[in-house]
N, C-alpha and C positions, 0 to 999 in steps of 0.2 A: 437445392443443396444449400444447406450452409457454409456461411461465406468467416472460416474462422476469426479473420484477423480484428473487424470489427468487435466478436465475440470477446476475444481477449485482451482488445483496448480496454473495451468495456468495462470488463474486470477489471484490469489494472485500475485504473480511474478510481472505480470504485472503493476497492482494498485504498485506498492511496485519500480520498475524501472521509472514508472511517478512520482514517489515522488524524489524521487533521480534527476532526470533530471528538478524535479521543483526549487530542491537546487542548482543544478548548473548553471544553470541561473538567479536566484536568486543570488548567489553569482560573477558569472560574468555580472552581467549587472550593476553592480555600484550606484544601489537606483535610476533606472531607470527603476526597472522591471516590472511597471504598467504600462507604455509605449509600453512596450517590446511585440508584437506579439506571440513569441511562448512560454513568461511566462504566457499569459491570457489564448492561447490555451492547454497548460500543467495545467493549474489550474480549465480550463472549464473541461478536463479530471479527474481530481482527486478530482472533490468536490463531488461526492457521498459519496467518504470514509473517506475527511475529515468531513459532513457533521455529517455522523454516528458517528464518533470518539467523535464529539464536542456536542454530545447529550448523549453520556455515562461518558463523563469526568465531574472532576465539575467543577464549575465556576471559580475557583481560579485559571485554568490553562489558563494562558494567548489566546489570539485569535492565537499573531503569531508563538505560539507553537504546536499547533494543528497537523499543516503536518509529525512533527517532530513524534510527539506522534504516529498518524496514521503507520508511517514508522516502527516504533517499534512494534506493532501488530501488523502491518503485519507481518514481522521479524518474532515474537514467534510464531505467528499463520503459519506460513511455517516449523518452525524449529519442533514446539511442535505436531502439526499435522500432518504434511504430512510427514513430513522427519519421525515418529515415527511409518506411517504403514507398512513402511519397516521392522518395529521390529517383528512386528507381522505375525506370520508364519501364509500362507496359508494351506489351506487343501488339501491334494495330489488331483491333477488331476482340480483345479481350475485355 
């Protein structure tokens, strides 16, 4: 059986290191990053989450803040969930 929680650190992590590497290309490519190949292919990657992010935030919050936003749920959503079922004591023999 699959063991979800691992599953979806996983994930998290994931979604959460393409954002990171969408800023640093981003910031290394000098206002050339729509040009840039693996700024479109790191953005084709992470627009699931920015897409959800930018349907739960409101409108005030600018477009090109959005990834930023995303990176930070993700963040709490790793720190506050996963990293907290470790608190939680299993049942002997589980």
């Amino acid at each position: 059986m699959i063991d979800w929680v691992p599953l979806g650190k996983g994930l998290v992590e994931f979604a959460a290191f393409l954002l990171l590497a969408q800023g640093g290309v981003y910031v290394l490519s000098f206002g050339g990053h729509e040009r840039n190949a693996v700024y479109r292919a790191v953005r084709f990657l992470t627009s699931p989450v920015t897409r959800l992010v930018r349907r739960i935030t409101p409108s005030r919050v600018a477009d090109k803040h959005v990834p930023l936003v995303a990176f930070f749920l993700l963040f709490w959503l790793w720190v506050l969930v996963f990293d907290g079922i470790r608190l939680v004591p299993r049942p002997p023999g589980a």
